[in-house]
Structure formats: C-alpha cells, structure tokens
C-alpha positions as CSV (number, residue, x, y, z in Angstrom):
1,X,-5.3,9.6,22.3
2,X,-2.7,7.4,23.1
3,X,0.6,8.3,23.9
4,X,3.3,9.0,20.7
5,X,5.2,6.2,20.2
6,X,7.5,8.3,17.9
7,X,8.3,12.4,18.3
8,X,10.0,14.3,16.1
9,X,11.1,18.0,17.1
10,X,12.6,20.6,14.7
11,X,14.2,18.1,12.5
12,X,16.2,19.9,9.6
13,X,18.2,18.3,7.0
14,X,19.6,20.4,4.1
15,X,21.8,19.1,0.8
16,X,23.7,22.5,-0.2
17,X,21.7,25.0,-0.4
18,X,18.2,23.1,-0.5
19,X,16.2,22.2,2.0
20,X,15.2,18.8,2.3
21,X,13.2,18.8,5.5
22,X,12.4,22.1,6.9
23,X,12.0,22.1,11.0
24,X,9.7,19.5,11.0
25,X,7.4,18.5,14.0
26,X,5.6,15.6,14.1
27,X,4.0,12.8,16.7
28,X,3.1,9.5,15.5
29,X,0.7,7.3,17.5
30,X,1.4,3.4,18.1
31,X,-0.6,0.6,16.6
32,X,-2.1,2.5,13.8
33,X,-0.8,2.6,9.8
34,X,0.5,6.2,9.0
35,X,0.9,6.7,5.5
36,X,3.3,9.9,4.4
37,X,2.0,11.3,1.4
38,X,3.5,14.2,-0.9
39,X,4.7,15.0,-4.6
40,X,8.1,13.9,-5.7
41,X,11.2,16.1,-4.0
42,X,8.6,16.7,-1.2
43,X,11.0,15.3,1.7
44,X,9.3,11.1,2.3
45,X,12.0,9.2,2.3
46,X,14.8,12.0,3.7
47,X,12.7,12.0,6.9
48,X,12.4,8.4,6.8
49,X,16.5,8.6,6.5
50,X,17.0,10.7,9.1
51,X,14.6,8.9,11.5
52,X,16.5,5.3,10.9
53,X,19.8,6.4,11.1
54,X,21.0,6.1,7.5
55,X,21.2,10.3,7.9
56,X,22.1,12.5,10.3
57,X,20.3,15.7,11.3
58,X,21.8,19.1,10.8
59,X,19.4,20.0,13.8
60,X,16.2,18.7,15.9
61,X,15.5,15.9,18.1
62,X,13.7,12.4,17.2
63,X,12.4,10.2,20.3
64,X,11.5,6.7,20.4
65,X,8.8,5.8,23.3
66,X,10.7,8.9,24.8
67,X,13.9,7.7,24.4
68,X,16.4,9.6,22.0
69,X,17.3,8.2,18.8
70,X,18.4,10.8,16.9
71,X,22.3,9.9,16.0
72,X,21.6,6.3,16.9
73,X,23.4,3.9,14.1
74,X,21.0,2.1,11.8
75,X,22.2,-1.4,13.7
76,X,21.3,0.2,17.2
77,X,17.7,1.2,15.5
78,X,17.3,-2.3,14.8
79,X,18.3,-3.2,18.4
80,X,15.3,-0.8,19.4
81,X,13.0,-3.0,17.3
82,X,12.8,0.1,14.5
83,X,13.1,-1.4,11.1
84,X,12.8,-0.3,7.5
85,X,12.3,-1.6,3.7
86,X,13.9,0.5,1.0
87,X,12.2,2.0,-1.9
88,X,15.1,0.4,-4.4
89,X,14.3,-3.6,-3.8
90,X,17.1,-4.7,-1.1
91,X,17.2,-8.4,-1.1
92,X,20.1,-11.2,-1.5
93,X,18.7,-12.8,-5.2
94,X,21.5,-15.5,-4.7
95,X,20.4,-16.4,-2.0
96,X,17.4,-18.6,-0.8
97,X,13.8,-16.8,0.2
98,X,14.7,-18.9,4.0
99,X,18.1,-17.3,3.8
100,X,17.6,-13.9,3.4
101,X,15.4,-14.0,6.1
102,X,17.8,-15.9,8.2
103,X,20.2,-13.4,7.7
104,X,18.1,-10.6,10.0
105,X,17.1,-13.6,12.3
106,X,20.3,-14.4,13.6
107,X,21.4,-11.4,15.8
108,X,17.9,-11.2,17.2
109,X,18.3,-14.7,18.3
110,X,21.7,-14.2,19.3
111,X,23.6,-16.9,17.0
112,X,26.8,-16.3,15.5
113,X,26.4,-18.6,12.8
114,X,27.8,-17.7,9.2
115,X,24.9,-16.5,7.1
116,X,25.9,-19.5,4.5
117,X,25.5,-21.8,7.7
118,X,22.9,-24.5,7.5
119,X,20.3,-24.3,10.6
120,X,19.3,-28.1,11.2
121,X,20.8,-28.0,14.2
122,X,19.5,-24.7,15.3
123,X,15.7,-25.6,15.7
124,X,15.0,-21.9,16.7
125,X,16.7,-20.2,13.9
126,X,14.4,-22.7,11.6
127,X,11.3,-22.1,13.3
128,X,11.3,-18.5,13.4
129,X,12.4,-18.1,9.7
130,X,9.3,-20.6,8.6
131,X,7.3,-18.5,11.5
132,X,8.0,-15.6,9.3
133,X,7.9,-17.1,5.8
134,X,4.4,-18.4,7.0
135,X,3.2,-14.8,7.9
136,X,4.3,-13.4,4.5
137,X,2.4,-16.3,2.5
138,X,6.3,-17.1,1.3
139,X,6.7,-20.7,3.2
140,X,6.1,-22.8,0.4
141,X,9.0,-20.9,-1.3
142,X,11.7,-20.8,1.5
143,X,14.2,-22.7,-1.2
144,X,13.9,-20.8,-3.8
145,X,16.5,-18.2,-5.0
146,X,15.4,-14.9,-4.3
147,X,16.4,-13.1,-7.3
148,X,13.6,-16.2,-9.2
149,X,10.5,-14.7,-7.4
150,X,8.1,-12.8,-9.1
151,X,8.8,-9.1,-8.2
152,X,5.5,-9.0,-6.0
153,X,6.7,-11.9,-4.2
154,X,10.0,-9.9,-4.1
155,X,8.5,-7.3,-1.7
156,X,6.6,-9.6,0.1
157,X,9.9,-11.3,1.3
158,X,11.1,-7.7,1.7
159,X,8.3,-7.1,3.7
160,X,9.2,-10.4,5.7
161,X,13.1,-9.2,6.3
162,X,11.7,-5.3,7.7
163,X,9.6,-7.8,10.0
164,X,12.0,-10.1,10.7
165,X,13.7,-8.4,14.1
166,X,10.4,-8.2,15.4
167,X,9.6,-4.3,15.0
168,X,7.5,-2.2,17.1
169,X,8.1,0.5,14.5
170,X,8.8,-0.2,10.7
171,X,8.8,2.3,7.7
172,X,8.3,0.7,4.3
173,X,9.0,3.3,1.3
174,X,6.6,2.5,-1.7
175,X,5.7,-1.0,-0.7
176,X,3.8,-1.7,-3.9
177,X,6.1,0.3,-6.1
178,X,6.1,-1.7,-9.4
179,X,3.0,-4.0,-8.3
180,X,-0.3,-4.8,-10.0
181,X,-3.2,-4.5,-8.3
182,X,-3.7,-8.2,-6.6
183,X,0.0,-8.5,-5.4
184,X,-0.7,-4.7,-4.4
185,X,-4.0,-5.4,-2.7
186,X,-1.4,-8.7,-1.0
187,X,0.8,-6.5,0.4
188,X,-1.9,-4.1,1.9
189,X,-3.7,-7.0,3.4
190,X,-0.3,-8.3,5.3
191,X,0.2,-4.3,6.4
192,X,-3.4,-4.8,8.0
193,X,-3.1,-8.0,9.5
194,X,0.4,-7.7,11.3
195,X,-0.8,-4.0,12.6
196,X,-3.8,-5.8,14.2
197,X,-2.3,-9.1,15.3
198,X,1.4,-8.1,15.8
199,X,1.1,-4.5,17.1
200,X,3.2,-3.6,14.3
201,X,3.0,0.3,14.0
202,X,3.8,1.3,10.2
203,X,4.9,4.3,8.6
204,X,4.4,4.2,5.0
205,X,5.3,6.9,2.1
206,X,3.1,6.3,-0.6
207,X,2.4,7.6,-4.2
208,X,-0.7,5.2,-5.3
209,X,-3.6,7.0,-3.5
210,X,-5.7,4.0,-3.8
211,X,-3.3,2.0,-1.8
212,X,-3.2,5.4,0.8
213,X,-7.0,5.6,0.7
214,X,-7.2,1.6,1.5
215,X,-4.6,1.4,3.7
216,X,-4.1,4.2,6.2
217,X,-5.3,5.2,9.7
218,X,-3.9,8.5,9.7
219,X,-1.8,10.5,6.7
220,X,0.7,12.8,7.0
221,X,1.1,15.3,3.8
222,X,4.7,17.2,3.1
223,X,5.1,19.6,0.5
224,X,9.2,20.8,0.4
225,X,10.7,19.7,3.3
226,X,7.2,20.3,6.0
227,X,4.5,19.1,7.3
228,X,1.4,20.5,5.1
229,X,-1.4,18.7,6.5
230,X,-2.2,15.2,9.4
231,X,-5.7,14.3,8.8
232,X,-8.2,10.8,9.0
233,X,-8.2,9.4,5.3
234,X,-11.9,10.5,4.7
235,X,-10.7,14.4,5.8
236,X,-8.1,14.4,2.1
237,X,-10.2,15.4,0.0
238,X,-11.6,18.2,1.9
239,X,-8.5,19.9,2.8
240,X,-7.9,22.8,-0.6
241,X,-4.1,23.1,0.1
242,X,-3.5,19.2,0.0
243,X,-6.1,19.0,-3.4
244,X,-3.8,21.7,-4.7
245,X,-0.3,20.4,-4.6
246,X,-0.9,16.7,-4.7
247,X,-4.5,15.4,-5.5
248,X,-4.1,18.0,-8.9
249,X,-8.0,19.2,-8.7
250,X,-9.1,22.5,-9.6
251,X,-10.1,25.0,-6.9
C-alpha cells in the first residue's frame, strides 16, 4: 500500500455544545479518488474545513506527505499545492471564463500583475490559462463572462480554478450538486482523467451514490462527527451499519 499522502490524527472540532467531528483518524492514499460519503449534519465538509485551513482544530494533528498542516492559512495550503472547490459555486460571473482562471494562475507563476491586467505580453500566464481551459473542455469559452455559462459549465470552470495551482491534493464538495446526468457524467470523466494523467489525488464528499459508485477508488463513510466505515466501492453495500444510516435499506 503506498505510503499516506494525507494523515489525520484525533482531529476534533465542536460548534457549542455539538460535535462536529469527533476524534477523527484517518490516512488517505495518493493518486487514487476518495469519495466521503455520509447523511446531512454527518461532519463532510467541517473535516474538509479543518483540513484546508478555512477552520481551525480544537484538537488533533493533520499531516501533508508528513509535514504538518494543521494551522496552516488557506493561502499557505495552496502554496503546498492543496486546493479546494466549494459546495456554494465560488466563481467571478463578471468576469471572463480565461480570467477567473488567471486570477489563481498568477501567484503560481509568480506575476504581480493586476487581475484586470491583460496577458499578451505574458506568453506564460496565457498559455497556462488555455493549458487549463483546454483540460476542462472550457477553451472555446475563455471570453465569455462567467456568470453566462451554463451552471454545468460553471463547475467545470470551478473544477479548472481548484486545478489551477497545480494540486497534488484537491477536495471538491458536491461537484455535480445541481447537475443533470451528462454534465454530471462530464465532471466525473475530468475527475478520472486528471487522477490518471496529472496525479491529481481527489477527495470528494458526495451525496449522488451513482456518481460515488462511478467514481471512487476508496470511500470513507461519517456518521456524526466519525469515521463509520473505509471500504472498496463494491464492499458498500455489504457493510449493515453503512446500509443503515445512509443507503436507507431494511436489515
């Protein structure tokens, strides 16, 4: 098995007096899709949260290829090549599809250009943001407003912003939230192919199980604020206490 790429040790998180995430222990591997699976108030996107930097921990430890991450600011993650998308669409709709992407570009590439700033005399910044645009089947649209896509093409450019700094490790909270089933089945073909061609390693919390099924390498199951269940897609269906509190079938 190879070697976690991320570790998370006793991580605890409450709001008040409820628990959000619950001592949680977890190791991820690199290279494969990990979906996070669980019924709403269950603890996805908290941990996701706490591992990025937009939370802090009231206790554990969260390591990144060994290295500790846990109070690390979200810009540092980013630095780290740990990214994220955001359940609630996060683009710029007034600005182009080539300029929001530009936007995330820039400090990777280490310009200090204004993001209004035109790029014709910045070769690189162009060629990475069509690079990108290219790899999210968005190219044809780089001038476009944003906010004018269709809301699966939406997510696809969100998808091309998480992937923008060049990731090792990026979460994507319900990537075909709002979706039907061919921009859905888009998105899940783009998730494969940048895990197999870009060594992107993807966490994703997911609701659709069809999209889980279809999707994931490995699946992590929470059920109020821990770690239920990590199991092979095929090994779901077979576990009673996952069936139970998520897949609603009788036992």
């Amino acid at each position: 098995m190879s070697e976690a790429i991320l570790s998370i040790k006793g991580l605890r998180k409450s709001f008040g007096d409820f628990v959000a995430i619950d001592g949680i222990d977890l190791n991820l591997r690199p290279d494969i899709i990990t979906s996070v699976i669980g019924p709403n108030g269950a603890g996805k996107t908290t941990l996701i949260n706490l591992v990025t930097g937009s939370l802090r921990p009231d206790r554990g430890k969260v390591f990144f290829k060994g290295d500790d991450i846990t109070r690390l600011a979200t810009e540092k993650m980013v630095r780290k090549r740990i990214t994220r998308s955001f359940q609630v669409m996060n683009i710029f709709p007034r600005l182009t599809v080539s300029q929001n992407v530009q936007l995330f570009i820039l400090p990777i590439l280490g310009k200090n250009l204004a993001w209004f700033s035109g790029t014709d005399d910045h070769p690189d910044v162009t060629e990475e943001v069509n690079r990108i645009l290219e790899e999210v089947r968005l190219l044809d649209k780089k001038d476009m407003l944003a906010g004018e896509l269709s809301h699966g093409d939406q997510r696809l450019l969100e998808l091309g912003i998480a992937i923008a700094p060049k990731p090792e490790l990026c979460f994507l909270d319900e990537p075909s939230s709002g979706m039907n089933p061919a921009e859905s089945a888009k998105v899940m073909e783009l998730i494969k192919r940048l895990t197999a061609e870009e060594k992107i390693t993807f966490i994703v919390v997911e609701h659709d199980m069809e999209v889980v099924f279809s999707l994931s390498d490995w699946i992590v199951v929470m059920n109020r604020g821990k770690i239920l269940a990590e199991v092979e897609p095929d090994q779901i269906r077979a576990n009673k206490e996952v069936r139970e509190i998520y897949l609603g079938e009788e036992v």
